[in-house]
DRENDO-1510 file (C-alpha; in Angstrom, 1 decimal, always signed):
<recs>
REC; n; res; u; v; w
REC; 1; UNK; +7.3; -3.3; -16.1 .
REC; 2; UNK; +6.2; -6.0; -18.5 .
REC; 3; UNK; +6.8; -6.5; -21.8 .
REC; 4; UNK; +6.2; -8.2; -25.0 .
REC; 5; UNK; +7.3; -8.8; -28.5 .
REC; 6; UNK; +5.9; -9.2; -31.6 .
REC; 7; UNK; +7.8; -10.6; -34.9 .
REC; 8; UNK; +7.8; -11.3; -38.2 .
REC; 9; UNK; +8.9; -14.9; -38.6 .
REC; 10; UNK; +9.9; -16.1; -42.7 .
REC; 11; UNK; +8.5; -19.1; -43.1 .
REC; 12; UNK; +9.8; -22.0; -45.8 .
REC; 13; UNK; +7.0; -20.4; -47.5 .
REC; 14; UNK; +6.2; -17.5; -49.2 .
REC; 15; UNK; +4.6; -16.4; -46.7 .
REC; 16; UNK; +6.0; -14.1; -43.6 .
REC; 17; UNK; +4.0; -14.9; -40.8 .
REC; 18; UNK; +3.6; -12.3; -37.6 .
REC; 19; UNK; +3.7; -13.6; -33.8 .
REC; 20; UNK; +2.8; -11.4; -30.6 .
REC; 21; UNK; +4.2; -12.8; -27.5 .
REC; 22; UNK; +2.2; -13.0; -23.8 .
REC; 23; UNK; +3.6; -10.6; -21.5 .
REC; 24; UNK; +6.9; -11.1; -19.6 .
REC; 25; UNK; +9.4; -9.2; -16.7 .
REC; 26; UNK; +11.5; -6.9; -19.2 .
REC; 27; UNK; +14.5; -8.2; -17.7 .
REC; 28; UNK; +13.7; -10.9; -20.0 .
REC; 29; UNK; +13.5; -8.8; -23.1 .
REC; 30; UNK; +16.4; -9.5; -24.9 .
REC; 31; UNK; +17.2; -12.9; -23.9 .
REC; 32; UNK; +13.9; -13.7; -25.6 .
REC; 33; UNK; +14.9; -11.7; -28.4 .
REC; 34; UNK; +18.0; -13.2; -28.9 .
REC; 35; UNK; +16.6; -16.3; -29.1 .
REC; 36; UNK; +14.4; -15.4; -31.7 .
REC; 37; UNK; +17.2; -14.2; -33.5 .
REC; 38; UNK; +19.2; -17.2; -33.3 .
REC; 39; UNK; +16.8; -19.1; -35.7 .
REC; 40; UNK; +17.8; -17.3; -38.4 .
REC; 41; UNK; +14.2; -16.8; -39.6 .
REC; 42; UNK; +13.1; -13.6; -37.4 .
REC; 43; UNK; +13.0; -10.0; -38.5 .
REC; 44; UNK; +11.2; -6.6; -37.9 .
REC; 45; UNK; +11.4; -7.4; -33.9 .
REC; 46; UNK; +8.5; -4.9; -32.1 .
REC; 47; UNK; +9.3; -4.3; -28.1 .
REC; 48; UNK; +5.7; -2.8; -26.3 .
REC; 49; UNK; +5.3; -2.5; -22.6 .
REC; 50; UNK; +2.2; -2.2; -20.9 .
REC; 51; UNK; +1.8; +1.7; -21.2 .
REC; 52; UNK; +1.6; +0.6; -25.3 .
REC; 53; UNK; +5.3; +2.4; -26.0 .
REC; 54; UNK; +6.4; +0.3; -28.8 .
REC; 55; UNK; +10.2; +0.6; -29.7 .
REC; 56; UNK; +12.6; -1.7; -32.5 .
REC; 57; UNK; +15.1; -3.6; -31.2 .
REC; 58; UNK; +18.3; -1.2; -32.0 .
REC; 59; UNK; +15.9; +1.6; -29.9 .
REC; 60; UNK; +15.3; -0.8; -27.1 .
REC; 61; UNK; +19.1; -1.8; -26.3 .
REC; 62; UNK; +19.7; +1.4; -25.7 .
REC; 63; UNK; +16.5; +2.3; -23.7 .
REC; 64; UNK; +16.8; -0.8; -21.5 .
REC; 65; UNK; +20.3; +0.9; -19.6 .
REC; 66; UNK; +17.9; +3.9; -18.9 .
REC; 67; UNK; +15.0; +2.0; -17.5 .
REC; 68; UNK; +17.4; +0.4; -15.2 .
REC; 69; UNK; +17.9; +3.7; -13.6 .
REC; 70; UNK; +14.3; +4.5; -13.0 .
REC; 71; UNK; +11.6; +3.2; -10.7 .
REC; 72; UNK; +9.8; +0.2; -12.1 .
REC; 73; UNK; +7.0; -2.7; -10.4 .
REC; 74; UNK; +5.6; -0.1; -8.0 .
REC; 75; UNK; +3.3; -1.2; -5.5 .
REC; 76; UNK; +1.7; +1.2; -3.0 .
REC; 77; UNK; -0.4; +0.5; +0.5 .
REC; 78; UNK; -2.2; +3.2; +2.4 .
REC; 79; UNK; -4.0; +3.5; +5.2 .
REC; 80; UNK; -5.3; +7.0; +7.0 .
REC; 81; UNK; -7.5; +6.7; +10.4 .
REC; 82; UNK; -8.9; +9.5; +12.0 .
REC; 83; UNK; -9.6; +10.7; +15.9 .
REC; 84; UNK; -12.9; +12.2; +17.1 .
REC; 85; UNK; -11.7; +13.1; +20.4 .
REC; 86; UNK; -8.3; +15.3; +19.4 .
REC; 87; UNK; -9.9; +16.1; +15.3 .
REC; 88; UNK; -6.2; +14.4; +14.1 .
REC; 89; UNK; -5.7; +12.4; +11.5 .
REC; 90; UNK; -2.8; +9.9; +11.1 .
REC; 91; UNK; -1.7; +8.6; +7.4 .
REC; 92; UNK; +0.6; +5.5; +7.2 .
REC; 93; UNK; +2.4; +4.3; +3.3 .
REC; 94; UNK; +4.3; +2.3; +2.1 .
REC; 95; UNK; +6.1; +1.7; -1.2 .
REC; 96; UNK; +7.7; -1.0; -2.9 .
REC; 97; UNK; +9.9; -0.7; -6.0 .
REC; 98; UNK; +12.5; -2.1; -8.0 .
REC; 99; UNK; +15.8; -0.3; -9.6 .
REC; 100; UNK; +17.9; -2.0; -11.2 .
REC; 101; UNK; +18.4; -5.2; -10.0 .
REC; 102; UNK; +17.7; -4.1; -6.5 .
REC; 103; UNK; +14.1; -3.6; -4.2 .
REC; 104; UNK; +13.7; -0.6; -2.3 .
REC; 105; UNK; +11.1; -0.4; +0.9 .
REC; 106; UNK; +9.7; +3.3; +1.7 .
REC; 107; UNK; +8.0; +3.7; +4.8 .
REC; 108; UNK; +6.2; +7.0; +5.5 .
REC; 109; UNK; +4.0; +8.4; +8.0 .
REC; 110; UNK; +2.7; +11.9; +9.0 .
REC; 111; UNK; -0.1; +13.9; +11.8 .
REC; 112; UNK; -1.8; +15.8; +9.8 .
REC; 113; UNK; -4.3; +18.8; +11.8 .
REC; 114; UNK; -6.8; +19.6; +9.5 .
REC; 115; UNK; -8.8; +17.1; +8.1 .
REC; 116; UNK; -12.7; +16.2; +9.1 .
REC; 117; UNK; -13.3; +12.3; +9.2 .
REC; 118; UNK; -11.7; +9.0; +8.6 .
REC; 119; UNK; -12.8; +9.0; +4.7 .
REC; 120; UNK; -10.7; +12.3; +4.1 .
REC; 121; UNK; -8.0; +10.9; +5.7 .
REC; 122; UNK; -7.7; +7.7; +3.5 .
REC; 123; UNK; -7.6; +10.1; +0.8 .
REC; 124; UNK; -4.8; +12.5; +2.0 .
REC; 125; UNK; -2.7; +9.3; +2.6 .
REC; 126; UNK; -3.7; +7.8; -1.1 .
REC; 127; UNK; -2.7; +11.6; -2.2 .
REC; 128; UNK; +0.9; +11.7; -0.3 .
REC; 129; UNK; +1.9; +8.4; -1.3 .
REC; 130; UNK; +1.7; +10.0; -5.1 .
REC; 131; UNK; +3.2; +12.8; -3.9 .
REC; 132; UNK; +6.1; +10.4; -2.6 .
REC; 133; UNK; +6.2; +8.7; -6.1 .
REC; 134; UNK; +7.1; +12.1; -7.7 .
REC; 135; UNK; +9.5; +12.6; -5.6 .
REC; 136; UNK; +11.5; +9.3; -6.5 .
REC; 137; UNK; +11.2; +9.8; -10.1 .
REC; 138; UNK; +8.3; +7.4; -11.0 .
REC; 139; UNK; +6.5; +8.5; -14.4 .
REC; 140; UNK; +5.3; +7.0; -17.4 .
REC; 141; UNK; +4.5; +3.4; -15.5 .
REC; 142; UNK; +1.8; +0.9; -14.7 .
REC; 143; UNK; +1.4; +1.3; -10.5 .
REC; 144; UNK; -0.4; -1.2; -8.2 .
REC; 145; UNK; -2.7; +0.8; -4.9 .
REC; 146; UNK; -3.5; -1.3; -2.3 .
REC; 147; UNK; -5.4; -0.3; +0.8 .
REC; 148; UNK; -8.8; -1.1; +3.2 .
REC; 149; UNK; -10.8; +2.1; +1.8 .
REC; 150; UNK; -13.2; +0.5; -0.1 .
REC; 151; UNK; -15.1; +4.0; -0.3 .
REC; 152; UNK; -11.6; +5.6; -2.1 .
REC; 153; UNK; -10.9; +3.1; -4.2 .
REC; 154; UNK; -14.3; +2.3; -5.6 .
REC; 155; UNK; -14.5; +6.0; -6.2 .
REC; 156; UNK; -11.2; +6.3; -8.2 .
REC; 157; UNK; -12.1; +3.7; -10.3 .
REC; 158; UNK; -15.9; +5.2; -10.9 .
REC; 159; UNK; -17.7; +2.7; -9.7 .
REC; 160; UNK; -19.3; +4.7; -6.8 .
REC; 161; UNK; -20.4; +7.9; -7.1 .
REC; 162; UNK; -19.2; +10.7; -5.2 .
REC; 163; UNK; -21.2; +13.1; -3.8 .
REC; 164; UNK; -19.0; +15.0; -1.3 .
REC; 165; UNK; -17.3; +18.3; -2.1 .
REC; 166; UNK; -14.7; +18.3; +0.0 .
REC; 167; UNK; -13.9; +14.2; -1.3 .
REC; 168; UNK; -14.8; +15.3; -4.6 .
REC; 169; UNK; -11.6; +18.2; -3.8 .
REC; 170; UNK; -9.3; +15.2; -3.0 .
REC; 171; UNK; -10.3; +13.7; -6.2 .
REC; 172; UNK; -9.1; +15.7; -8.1 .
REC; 173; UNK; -5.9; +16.4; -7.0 .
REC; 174; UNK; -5.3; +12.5; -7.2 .
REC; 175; UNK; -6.3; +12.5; -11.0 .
REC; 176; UNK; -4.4; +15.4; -11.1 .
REC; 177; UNK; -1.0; +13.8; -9.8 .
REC; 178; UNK; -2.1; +10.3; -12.4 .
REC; 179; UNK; -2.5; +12.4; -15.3 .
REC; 180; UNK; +0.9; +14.6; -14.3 .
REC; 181; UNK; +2.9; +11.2; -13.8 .
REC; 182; UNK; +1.5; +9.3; -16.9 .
REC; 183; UNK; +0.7; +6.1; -14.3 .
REC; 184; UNK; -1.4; +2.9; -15.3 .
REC; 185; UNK; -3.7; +2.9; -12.4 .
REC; 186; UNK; -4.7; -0.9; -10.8 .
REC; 187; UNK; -6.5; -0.6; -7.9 .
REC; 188; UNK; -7.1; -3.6; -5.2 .
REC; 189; UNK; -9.1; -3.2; -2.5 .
REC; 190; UNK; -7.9; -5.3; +0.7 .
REC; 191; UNK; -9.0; -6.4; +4.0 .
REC; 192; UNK; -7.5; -4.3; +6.9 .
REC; 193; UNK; -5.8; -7.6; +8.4 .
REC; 194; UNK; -3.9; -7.6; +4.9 .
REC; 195; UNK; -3.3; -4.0; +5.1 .
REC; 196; UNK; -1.5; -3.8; +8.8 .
REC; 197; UNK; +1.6; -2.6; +7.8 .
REC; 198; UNK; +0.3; +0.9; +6.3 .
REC; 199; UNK; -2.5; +0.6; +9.5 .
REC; 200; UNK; +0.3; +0.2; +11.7 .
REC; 201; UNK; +1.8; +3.3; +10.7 .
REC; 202; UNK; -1.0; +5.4; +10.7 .
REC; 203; UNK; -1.8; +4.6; +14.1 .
REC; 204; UNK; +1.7; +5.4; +14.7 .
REC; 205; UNK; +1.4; +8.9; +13.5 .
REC; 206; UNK; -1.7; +9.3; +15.6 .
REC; 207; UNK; +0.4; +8.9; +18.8 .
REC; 208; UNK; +2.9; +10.8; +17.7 .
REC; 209; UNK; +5.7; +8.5; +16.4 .
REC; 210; UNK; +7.4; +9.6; +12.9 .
REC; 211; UNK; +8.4; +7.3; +10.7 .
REC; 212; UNK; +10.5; +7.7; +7.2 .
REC; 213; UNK; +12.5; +5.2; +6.0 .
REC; 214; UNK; +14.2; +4.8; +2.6 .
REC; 215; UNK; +15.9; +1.2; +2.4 .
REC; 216; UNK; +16.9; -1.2; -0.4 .
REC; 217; UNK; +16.1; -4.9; +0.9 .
REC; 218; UNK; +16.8; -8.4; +0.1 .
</recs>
């Protein structure tokens, strides 16, 4: 999560003269802020983070021990390919994260029986990996989804129309699980070669290997 601050700073004036910071990591929070304070000359100290929750400085020392329990800079990659011959789909994620002062790797993959075509299973795999985000407590947070699917993506953001009822379906159980979570969406569409590790495990899952893995790295 990023923050920033904005201030009232007394000048030798008469004047008080307001500030608004560019955005930072909010580990940094109060070390900024306590340099502010140092000068003597700062008051009415205003934390906001990207979702626009604004708190004071009092509310934000204690708030900050919380947020370290939660899940925060949450990037997600998907990938879902589909068979013709056996009508199986394979979905492949994976999640990065931050608690604390530790990074946590989730790897996920699953065979899933009933889809139709390749484009339905990019979507299941975009609607698991939200599903997965629930389930590790993420809410009320700006999240970054990467994946090949230019069709998914473009279509979540509203850019391209879609015309499908059965996509249209998966649509809105995606918006759903947004609006459900509170997430700030940022979407970035990438080449498959940049995308291999979720493609690697939805090819997996087409041949039958599961994968889940949970695991805080270095």
């Amino acid at each position: 999560m990023k923050m920033k601050l904005k201030f009232k700073y007394t000048s030798k004036t008469s004047s008080d003269i307001w500030f608004e910071s560019s955005w930072f990591p909010r580990k940094e929070t109060m070390i900024h802020a306590d340099d502010l304070m140092k000068t003597g000359r700062v008051i009415d100290i205003e934390i906001i983070d990207e979702m626009d929750n604004s708190w004071t400085l009092k509310e934000f020392i204690k708030l900050n021990k919380q947020l370290d329990k939660e899940p925060e800079n949450i990037v997600v990659y998907f990938d879902g390919g589909f068979d013709k011959e056996s009508t199986r789909s394979g979905i492949g994620i994976v999640v990065y994260y931050d608690k604390g002062d530790e990074k946590f790797r989730i790897r996920k993959n699953e065979k899933l029986e009933t889809l139709e075509n390749n484009n339905e299973a990019e979507y299941a795999a975009l609607h698991n990996a939200l599903l997965l985000l629930e389930e590790i407590g993420v809410k009320n947070a700006p999240c970054t989804v990467k994946g090949d699917s230019q069709v998914v993506l473009k279509q979540l953001e509203g850019e391209w129309a879609c015309f499908d009822e059965g996509l249209n379906r998966w649509l809105d159980r995606i918006e759903s699980i947004i609006a459900k979570l509170r997430l700030k969406m940022t979407f970035d569409v990438l080449s498959r070669n940049d995308n291999k590790e979720a493609d690697k495990l939805a090819n997996q899952a087409l041949i039958g290997t599961e994968v889940h893995s949970h695991k805080r790295i270095e």
